[in-house]
ZAMARGU-4260 file (C-alpha; in steps of 0.2 Angstrom, whole numbers, plus 5000, padded with zeros to 4 digits):
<rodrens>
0) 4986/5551/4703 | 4978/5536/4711 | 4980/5529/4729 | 4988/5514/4725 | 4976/5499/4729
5) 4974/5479/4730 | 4960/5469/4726 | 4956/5454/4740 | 4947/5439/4735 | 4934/5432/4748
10) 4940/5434/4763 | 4952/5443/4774 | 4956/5441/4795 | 4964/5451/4806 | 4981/5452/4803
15) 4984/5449/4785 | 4982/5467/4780 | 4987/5480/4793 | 5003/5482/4782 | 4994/5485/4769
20) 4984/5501/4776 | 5002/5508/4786 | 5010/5504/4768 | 4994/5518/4760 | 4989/5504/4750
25) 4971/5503/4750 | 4963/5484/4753 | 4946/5484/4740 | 4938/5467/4748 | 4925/5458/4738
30) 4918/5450/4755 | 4911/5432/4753 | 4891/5435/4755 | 4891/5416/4764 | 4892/5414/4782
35) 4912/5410/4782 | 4923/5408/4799 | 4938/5419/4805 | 4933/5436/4795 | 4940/5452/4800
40) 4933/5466/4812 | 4924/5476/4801 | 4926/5492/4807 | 4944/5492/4802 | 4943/5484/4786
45) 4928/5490/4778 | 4921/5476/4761 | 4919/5486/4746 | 4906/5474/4738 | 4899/5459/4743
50) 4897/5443/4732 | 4891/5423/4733 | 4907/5414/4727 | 4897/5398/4727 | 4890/5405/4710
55) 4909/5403/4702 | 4912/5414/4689 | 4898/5425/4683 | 4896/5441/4673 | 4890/5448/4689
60) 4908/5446/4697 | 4916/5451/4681 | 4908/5468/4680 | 4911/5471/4698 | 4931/5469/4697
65) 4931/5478/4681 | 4922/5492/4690 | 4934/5493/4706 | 4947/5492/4692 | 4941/5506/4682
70) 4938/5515/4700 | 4952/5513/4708 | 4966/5507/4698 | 4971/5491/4709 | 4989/5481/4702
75) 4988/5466/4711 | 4975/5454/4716 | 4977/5446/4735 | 4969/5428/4739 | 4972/5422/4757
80) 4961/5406/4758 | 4961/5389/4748 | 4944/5390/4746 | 4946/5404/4732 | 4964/5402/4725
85) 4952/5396/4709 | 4939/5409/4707 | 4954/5420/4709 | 4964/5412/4693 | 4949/5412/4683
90) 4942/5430/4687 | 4963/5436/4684 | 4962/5425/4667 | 4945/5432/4660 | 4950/5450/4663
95) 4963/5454/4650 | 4972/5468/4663 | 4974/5456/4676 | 4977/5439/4667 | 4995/5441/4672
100) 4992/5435/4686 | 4988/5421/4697 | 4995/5410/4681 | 4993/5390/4683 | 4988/5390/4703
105) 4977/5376/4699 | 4993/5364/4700 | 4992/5367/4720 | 4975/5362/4718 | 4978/5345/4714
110) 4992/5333/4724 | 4993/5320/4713 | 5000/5334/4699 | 5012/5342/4711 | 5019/5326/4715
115) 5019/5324/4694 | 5029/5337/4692 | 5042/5337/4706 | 5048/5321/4702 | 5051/5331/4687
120) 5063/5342/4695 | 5081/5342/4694 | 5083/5344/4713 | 5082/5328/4722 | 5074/5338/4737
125) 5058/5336/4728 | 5056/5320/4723 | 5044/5310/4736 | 5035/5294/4733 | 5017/5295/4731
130) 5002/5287/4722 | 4982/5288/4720 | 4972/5274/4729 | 4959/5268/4734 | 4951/5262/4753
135) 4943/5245/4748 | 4959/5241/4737 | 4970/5246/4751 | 4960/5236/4763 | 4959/5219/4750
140) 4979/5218/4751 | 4984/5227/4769 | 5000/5215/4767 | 5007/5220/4752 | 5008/5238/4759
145) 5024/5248/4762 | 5022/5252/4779 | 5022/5265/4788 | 5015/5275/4776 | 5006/5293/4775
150) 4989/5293/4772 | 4981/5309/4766 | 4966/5317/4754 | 4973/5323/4737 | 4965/5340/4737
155) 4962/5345/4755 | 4973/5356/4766 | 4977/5361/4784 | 4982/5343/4788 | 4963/5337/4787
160) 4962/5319/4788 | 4980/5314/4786 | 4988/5300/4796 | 5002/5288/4796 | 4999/5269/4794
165) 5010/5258/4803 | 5000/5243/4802 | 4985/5233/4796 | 4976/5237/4811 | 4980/5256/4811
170) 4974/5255/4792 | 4957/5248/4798 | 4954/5259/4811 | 4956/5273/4798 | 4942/5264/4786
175) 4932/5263/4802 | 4937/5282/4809 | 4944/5294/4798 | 4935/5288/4781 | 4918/5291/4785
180) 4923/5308/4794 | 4932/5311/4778 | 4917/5307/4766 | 4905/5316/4777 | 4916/5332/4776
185) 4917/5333/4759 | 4902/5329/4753 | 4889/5343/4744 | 4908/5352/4739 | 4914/5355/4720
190) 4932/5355/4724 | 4934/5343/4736 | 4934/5323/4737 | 4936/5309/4745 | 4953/5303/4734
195) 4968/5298/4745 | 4987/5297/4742 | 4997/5285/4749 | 5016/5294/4752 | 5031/5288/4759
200) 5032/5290/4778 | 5046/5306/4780 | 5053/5307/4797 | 5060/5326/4805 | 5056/5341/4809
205) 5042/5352/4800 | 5044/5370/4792 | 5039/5382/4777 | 5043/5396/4767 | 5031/5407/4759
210) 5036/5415/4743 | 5031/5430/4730 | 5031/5426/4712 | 5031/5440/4701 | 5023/5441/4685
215) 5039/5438/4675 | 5041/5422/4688 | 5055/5431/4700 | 5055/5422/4715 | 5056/5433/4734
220) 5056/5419/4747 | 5054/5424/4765 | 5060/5418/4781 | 5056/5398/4786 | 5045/5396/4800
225) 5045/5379/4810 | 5030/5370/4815 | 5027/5361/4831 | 5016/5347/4824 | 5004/5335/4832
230) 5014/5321/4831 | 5027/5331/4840 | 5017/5332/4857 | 5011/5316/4855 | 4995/5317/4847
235) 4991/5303/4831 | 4991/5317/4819 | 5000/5330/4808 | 4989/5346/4812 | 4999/5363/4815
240) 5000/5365/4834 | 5011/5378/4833 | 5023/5390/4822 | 5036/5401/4827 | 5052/5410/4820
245) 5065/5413/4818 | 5066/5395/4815 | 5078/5381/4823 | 5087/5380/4806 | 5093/5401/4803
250) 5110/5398/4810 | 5114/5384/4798 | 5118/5394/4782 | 5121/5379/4772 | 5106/5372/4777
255) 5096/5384/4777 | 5102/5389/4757 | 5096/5372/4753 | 5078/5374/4761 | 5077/5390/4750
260) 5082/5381/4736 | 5069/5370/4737 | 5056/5381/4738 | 5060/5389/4723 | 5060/5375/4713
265) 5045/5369/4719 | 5038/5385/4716 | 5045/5383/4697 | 5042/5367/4696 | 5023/5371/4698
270) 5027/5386/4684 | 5019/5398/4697 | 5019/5417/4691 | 5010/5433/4695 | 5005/5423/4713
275) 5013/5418/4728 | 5016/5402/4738 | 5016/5393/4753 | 5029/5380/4752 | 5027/5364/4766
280) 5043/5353/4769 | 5049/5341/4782 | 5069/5342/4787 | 5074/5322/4789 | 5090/5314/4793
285) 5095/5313/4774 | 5090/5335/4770 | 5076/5342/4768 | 5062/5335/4758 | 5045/5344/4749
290) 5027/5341/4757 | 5016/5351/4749 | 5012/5368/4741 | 4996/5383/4740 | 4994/5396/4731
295) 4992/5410/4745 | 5001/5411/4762 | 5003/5400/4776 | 4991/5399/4788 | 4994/5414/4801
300) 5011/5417/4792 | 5008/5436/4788 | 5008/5440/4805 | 5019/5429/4812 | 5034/5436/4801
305) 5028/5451/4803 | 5030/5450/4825 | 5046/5444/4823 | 5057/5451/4807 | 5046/5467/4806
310) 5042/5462/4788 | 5025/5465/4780 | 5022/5450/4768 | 5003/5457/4763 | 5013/5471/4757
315) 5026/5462/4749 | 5014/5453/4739 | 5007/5467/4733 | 5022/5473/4727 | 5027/5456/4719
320) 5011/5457/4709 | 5011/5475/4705 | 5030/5474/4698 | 5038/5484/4713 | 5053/5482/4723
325) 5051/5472/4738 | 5055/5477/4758 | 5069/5468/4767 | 5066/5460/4783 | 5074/5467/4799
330) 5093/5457/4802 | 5089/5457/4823 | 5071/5447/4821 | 5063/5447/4839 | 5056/5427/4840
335) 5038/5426/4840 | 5026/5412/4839 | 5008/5405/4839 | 5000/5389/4846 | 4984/5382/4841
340) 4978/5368/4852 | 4966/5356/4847 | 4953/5347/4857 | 4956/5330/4860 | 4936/5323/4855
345) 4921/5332/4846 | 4916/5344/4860 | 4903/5362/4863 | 4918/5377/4867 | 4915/5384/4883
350) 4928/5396/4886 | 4946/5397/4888 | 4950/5386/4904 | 4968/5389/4914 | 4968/5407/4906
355) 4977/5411/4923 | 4988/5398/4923 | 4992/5403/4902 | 4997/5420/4906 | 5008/5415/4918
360) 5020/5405/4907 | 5035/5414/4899 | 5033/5426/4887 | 5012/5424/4883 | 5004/5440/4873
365) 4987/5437/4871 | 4974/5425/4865 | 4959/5424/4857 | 4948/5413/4847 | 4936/5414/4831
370) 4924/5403/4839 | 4910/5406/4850 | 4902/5398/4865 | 4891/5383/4860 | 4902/5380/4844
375) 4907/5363/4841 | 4926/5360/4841 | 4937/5344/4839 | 4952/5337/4832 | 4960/5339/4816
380) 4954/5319/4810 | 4938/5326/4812 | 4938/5341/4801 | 4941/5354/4812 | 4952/5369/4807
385) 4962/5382/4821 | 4950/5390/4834 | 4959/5396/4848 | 4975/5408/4844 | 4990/5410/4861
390) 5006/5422/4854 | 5019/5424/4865 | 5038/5433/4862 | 5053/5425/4868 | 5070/5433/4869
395) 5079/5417/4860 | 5071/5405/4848 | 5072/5389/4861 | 5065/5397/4874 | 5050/5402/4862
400) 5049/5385/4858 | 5047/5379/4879 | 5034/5393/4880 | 5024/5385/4864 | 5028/5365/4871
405) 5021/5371/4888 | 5003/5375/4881 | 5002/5357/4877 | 5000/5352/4895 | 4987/5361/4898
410) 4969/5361/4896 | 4964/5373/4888 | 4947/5365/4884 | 4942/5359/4901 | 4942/5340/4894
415) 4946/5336/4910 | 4934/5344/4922 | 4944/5346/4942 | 4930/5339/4950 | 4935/5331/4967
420) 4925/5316/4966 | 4929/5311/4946 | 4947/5302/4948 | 4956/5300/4932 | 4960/5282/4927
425) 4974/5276/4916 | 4970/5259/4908 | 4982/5250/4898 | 4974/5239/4885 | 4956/5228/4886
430) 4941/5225/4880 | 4924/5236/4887 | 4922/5224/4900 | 4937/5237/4909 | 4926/5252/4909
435) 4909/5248/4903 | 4903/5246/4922 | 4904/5265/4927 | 4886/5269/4923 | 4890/5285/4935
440) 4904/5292/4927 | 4913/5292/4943 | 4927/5291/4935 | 4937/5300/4918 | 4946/5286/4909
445) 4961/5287/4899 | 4962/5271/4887 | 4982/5268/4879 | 4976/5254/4865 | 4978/5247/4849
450) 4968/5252/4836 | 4964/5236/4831 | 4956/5235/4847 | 4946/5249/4851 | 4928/5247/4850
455) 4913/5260/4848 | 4910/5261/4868 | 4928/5266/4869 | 4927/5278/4856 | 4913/5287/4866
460) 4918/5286/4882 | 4939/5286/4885 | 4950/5300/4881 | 4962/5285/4868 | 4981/5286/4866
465) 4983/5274/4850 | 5001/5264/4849 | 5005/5250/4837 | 5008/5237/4854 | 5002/5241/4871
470) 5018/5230/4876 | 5030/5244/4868 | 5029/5257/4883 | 5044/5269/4875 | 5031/5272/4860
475) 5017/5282/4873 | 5027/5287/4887 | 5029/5304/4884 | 5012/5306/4877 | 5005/5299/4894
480) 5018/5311/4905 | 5010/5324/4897 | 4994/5320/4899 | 4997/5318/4919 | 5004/5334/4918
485) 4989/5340/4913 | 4977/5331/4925 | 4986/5319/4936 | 4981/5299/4934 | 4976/5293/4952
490) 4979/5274/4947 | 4987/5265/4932 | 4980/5247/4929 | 4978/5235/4916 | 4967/5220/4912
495) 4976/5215/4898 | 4989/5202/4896 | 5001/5213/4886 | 4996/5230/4897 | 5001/5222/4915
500) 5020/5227/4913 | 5019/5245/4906 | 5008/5246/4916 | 5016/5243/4933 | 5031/5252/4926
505) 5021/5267/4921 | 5014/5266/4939 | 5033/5267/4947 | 5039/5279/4936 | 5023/5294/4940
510) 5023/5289/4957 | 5002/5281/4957 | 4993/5269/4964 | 4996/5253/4954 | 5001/5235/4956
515) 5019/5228/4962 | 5030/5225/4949 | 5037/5211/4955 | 5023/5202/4955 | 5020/5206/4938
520) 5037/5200/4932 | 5033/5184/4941 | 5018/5178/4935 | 5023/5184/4918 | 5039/5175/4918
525) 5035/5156/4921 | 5053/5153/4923 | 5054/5166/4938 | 5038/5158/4943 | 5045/5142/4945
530) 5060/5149/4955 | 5048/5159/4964 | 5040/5139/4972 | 5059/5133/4975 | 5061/5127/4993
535) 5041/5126/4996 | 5032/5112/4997 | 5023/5117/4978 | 5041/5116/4972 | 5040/5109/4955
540) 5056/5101/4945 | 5057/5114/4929 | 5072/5120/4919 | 5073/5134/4903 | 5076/5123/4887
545) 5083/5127/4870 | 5085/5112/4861 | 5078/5094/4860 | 5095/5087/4871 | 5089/5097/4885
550) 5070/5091/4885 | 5075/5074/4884 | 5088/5072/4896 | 5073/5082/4907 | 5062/5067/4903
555) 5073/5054/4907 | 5077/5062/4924 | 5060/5066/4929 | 5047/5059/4919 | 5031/5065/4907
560) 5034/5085/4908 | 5025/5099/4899 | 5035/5113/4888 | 5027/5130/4886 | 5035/5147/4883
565) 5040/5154/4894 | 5029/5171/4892 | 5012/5167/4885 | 4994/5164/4889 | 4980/5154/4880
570) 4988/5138/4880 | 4996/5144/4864 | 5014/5135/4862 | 5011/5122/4876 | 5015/5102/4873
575) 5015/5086/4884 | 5030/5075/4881 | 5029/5055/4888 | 5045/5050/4883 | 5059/5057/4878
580) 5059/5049/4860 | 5042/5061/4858 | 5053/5075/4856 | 5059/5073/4839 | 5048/5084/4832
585) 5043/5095/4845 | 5043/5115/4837 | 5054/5123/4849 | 5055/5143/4846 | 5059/5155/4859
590) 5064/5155/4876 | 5056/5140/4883 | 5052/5131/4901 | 5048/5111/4903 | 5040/5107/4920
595) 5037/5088/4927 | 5022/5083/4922 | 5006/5086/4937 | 4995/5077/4937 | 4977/5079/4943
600) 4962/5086/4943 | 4963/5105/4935 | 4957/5123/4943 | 4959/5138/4940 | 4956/5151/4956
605) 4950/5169/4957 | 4954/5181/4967 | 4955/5201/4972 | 4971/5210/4981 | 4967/5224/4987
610) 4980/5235/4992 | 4988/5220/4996 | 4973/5211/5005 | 4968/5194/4997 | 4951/5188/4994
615) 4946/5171/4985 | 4931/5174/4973 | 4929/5157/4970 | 4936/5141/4960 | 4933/5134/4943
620) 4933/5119/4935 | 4941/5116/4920 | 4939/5106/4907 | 4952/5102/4891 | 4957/5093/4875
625) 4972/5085/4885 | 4986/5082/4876 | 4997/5087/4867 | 4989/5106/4866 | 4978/5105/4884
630) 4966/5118/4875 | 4954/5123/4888 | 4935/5118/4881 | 4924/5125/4897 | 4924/5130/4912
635) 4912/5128/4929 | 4909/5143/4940 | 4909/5139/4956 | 4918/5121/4955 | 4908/5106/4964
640) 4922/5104/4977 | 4922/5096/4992 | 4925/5106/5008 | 4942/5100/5011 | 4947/5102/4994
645) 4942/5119/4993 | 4952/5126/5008 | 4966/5117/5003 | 4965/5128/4987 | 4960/5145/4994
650) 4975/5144/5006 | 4988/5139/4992 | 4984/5153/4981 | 4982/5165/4997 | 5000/5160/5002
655) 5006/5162/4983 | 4999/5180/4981 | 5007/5185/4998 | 5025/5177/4992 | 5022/5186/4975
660) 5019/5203/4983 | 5002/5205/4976 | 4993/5221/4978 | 4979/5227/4967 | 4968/5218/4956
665) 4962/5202/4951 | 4974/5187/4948 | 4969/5170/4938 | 4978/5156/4945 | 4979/5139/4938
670) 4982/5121/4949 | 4982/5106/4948 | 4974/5094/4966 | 4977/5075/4964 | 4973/5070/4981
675) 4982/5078/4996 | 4995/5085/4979 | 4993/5103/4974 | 5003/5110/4962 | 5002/5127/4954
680) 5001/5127/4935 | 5004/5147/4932 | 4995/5162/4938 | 4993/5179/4930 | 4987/5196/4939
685) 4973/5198/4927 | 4954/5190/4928 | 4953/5174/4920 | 4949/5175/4900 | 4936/5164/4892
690) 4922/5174/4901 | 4927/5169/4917 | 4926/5187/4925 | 4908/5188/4919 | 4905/5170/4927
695) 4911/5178/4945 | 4902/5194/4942 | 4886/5186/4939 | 4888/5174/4954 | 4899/5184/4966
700) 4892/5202/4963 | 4907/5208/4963 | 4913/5217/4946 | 4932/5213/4945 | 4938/5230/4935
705) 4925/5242/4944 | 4931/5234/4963 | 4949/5238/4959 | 4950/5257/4951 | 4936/5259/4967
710) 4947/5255/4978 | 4962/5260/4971 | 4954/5276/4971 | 4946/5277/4987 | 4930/5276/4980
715) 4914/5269/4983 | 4902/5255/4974 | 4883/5250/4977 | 4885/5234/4988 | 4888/5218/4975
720) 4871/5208/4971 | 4874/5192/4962 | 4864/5185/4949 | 4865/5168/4948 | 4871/5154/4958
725) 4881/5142/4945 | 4888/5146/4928 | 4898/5135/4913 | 4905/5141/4897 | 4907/5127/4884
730) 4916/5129/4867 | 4910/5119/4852 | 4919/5112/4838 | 4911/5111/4820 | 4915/5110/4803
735) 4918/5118/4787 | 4901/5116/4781 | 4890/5119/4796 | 4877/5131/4795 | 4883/5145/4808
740) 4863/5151/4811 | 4856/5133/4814 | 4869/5129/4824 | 4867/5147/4836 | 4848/5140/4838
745) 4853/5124/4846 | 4865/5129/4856 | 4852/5143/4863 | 4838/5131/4866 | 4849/5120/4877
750) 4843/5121/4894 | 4851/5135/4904 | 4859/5143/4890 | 4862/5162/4889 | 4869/5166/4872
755) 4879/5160/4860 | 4894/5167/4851 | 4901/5158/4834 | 4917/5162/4825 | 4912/5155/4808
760) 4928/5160/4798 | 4936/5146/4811 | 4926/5132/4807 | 4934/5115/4801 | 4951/5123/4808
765) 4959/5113/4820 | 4961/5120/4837 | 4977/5119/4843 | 4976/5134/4855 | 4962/5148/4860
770) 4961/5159/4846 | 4956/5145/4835 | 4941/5139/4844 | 4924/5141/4835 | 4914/5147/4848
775) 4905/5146/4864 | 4888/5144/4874 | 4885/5152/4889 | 4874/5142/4903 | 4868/5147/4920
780) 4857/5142/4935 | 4849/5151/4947 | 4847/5147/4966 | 4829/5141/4965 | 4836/5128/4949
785) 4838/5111/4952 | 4856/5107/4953 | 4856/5090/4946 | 4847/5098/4929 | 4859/5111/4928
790) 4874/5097/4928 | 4866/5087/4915 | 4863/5103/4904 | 4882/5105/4904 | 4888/5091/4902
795) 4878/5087/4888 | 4885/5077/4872 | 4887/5092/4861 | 4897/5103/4872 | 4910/5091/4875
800) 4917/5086/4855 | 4934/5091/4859 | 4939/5082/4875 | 4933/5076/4893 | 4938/5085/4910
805) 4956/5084/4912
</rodrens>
């Protein structure tokens, strides 16, 4: 009589088969002949043959099975990789002793048909919304979407490339990210594509159940196993960090009868037979609800159920296929588990880092990895599969879980090298202009932005937390706590005007160097700001308004005012009103503030706290359309002022950023001087927009960004060299039908003029506030210019079509 025997297909790793050898049954593996990742240790799993699956099917393959068949007498056919689950049903089908099994896998094969034929089921569990799409006809209507939604490839696996949408901005900066990683992975392969499925977001907890299907369709499932997913330590996507059992749900018998449940039908809702299944849910508030299925077992699950219910499931297979009775797990499971951390960016491995600090966390086993030195590894959105393997055993499922959740905090990749002289930098929004200056790499940044925003530059050079809003702090949080954990932030600061409060707050809460948040709120707040003046000499008559009653009764105590929001920037929302007939159809939305009208000459001043020592950079002139918008059109760097004048200045804004509490960074604040009469307009502790930070570096020296994270870190910059003496930004206006090319030659062969930046989508709009202006020159002077020249340049007829100094 023969030794009874299996038949493995491809591929085989540690782990999958050592019940199989204790069990007697002898493994026959047909070894892939390709170079593949993640194969066995030879010496204890010997290939029988050896054979080129890229040929498909072949006469060659055919007569080698039906050899080891006539040899050996195998009765069941193993598969444990997607790659072969096809070659695998189509070898069983042509062999007329095998083509029991392995019946109608290729339904796994194809999302778009599984999703067909659960919305078939009977069992509500199963039915998931989901549709076949296309990037350029998601990306011609992003409004019309159902956001969020899941975003995922119709035929890959191991979470490749999937992601949730929750806006128009996170759907570009997939088209711009995740597509061409996606196109370039599967290009140059047979099964795989580049089609996508839009799916309904499901919220929970993730988990699986393999399954055996016996020829006749008898279903064995196994126990669930829970999955730590990216998403669950804060990562932007769904790869398998972790898996454990028993799972979260085992005491739950209701519950965890209805998870079963599901997986059978999905199982026969597939009409699976002679094969076995790996069945993907996610448990969400309203039950349990199907993700996906394969036909061969979960990733790592052979081993892991094996560690912790002393169950084989290679041999359980075996004997689904081969028409056997099946083992029963051990009652008293011991909790076991596996995480799989991903680098963070595209990277070379150079070892485990923090292997000490790993085998000191409760309950660690071993590691290992199937990569090698020099390899490259990288995140899941990239194409990358598990490479690094940590197992530890708990006594209790929760504490298990910890042990797993406490790999996240470290890293394990050395991403972030422990050098004493890099300092890790928290920023919280902005453009390049924030980072783009450390040509040393004195520093390691960490960038939270929206992906609407990020650029190429930082793409390469930050480690990027994405969030929908910058301004929504609960929704990052935890991902950046973690991430201090891992390597601590020596400073927290923002640039951005959304950033500054998350910022500070983020700052008082890990206990780093960052800016008051008092002063913050203030100059956020232009309410708070006004009470912040009262009893000073720069005290202003202002009130918060909600209706026209209250703006006109203002006006007729005190005179012309201005109504703005009370948060914003960009002069977006901001009015004059003369009288107080005028505001019959002013558009009042919000919480709003109406000031007395100042009068004057405008300014806006820059300056530099550092650690709570002020520094005045310099004063520009502005320039704006006036009323009823006061849209700024340019700006003069340093203003033509007269010494009097510009002391006057510098000491207000000193005394207002002592009164404010002001300690680290730039601030922009606005004035008004009409004769010995100052009055402040607003200030924010951010640079000035409209390139005015580029305008002070170029004539100061001194790099607004790079001089506070230096000296909120304690480090050191080259000493500041200015480049020019004067500079102006001008904005133009044109209309619909102007030539955007002709018009960029012009404006560059004014004199003095730098470069020229044209929004032609915005021409012929009107401007009512920043964002709608249609461009900009830049104009500067050097010291040995002539000055007058330089003044004429600028105030030139075609830089001045939307308004006159104010």
């Amino acid at each position: 009589m023969k030794a009874p025997a299996c038949l493995i297909i491809g591929n085989i790793r540690d782990g999958e088969y050592e019940g199989l050898i204790a069990e007697g049954i002898t493994p026959l593996l047909i070894a892939d002949s390709r170079k593949t990742s993640k194969i066995a240790d030879a010496s204890r799993i010997a290939a029988v043959a050896s054979y080129d699956f890229s040929k498909g099917l072949s006469a060659e393959l055919l007569a080698l099975t039906q050899r080891l068949l006539d040899e050996h007498g195998f009765t069941s056919v193993l598969n444990f990789r997607e790659g072969y689950v096809a070659i695998t049903a189509r070898l069983c089908a042509a062999l007329p002793a095998l083509a029991h099994l392995h019946r109608n896998v290729e339904n796994t094969l194809d999302k778009v048909l599984q999703r067909q034929r659960f919305q078939q089921s009977h069992n509500p569990d199963l039915h998931v919304i989901s549709r076949e799409v296309q990037i350029d006809d998601l990306l011609a209507r992003p409004a019309e979407l159902p956001y969020p939604f899941i975003l995922k490839p119709a035929n890959l696996y191991s979470s490749l490339f999937v992601r949730c949408i929750h806006d128009q901005h996170e759907l570009h900066d997939y088209a711009h990210h995740e597509w061409p990683a996606l196109q370039r992975y599967v290009a140059g392969k047979s099964r795989e594509t580049e089609q996508l499925l839009l799916e309904e977001f499901l919220q929970g907890s993730n988990h699986s159940i393999d399954c055996a299907i016996a020829a006749d369709g008898t279903i064995s499932s196994f126990p669930i196993v829970d999955v730590i997913a990216g998403v669950d330590i804060g990562r932007g996507d769904f790869h398998h960090f972790a898996r454990y059992t028993p799972s979260l749900l085992e005491p739950d018998a209701a519950l965890k009868e209805r998870c079963h449940r599901l997986a059978h039908d999905a199982v026969k809702a597939l009409e699976l037979s002679g094969t076995f299944a790996h069945v993907e849910f996610i448990l969400t508030a309203r039950g349990p609800r199907v993700l996906e299925v394969g036909a061969r077992p979960g990733g790592s699950r052979i081993h892991v159920i094996r560690q912790a219910w002393a169950l084989s499931l290679d041999v359980c297979y075996h004997r689904a296929l081969s028409a056997q009775a099946l083992p029963s797990a051990n009652q008293t499971p011991q909790p076991f588990g596996i995480a799989t951390p991903f680098a963070r960016t595209d990277r070379r491995y150079d070892g485990l880092h923090g292997a000490e600090r790993i085998s000191q966390l409760p309950g660690f086993q071993r590691w290992y990895a199937y990569v090698n030195p020099g390899d490259a590894i990288g995140p899941v959105s990239n194409g990358f599969q598990n490479y690094l393997y940590i197992e530890f055993r708990q006594p209790d499922t929760a504490s298990l879980r910890q042990s797993l959740l406490a790999v996240a905090d470290l890293d394990v990749y050395g991403e972030n090298p422990d050098t004493t002289d890099t300092k890790h930098i928290l920023l919280i929004g902005g453009r390049d202009s924030g980072l783009d200056w450390d040509t040393h790499h004195q520093f390691r940044f960490t960038l939270v932005q929206q992906p609407g925003d990020v650029s190429d530059y930082q793409r390469q050079h930050a480690t990027l937390v994405l969030t929908h809003d910058i301004a929504d702090l609960p929704s990052y949080r935890e991902t950046l706590e973690q991430l201090h954990r891992q390597r601590p932030f020596a400073a927290v600061v923002s640039f951005s005007e959304l950033g500054l409060l998350p910022a500070s707050l983020l700052g008082e809460q890990l206990g780093i160097v960052h800016n008051s948040l008092r002063s913050v709120e203030v100059s956020r707040d232009k309410l708070l700001f006004r009470q912040l003046l009262q009893g000073s000499r720069y005290e202003l008559p202002a009130a918060a308004v909600t209706g026209s009653e209250e703006v006109r009764a203002f006006v007729r105590q005190h005179g012309p005012a201005i109504v703005k929001p009370v948060s914003g920037s960009g002069s977006q929302g901001v009015y004059a009103i003369d009288r107080p007939e005028d505001v019959d159809h002013l558009p009042l939305e919000g919480s709003n503030l109406i000031e007395a009208f100042a009068g004057g000459d405008e300014y806006s001043v820059e300056s530099l706290s550092l650690d709570g020592r002020h520094r005045i950079l310099g004063i520009t002139r502005k320039h704006t359309s006036g009323a009823p918008g006061y849209v700024e059109t340019g700006h003069d760097f340093p203003a033509g002022l007269d010494d009097a004048s510009r002391v006057q200045i510098e000491q207000a804004v000193l005394w207002l950023l002592e009164r404010m509490g002001n300690r680290w960074g730039p601030a922009h604040t606005e004035v008004k001087l009409d004769g010995e009469r100052l009055h402040f307009i607003e200030t924010q502790t951010r640079f000035g927009g409209d390139q005015i930070w580029e305008m002070v570096w170029k004539t100061t020296g001194v790099h607004l960004a790079a001089s506070t994270i230096a000296a909120m870190t304690g480090t050191s910059l080259p000493e500041p060299q200015k480049t020019y003496a004067r500079m102006a930004i001008r904005y133009i206006e044109a209309d619909r039908a102007t030539d955007p090319q002709p018009l960029q030659a012009r404006l560059l062969q004014q004199p003095f003029a730098l470069r020229a930046s044209l929004n032609h989508d915005r021409f012929g709009r009107p401007i009512r506030r920043s964002a709608d202006r249609h461009g900009y020159v830049l104009l500067a002077c050097s010291d040995a210019d002539d000055p007058a020249l330089f003044n004429a340049a600028i105030s030139h007829s075609r830089f001045t079509t939307q308004g006159q100094a104010q």
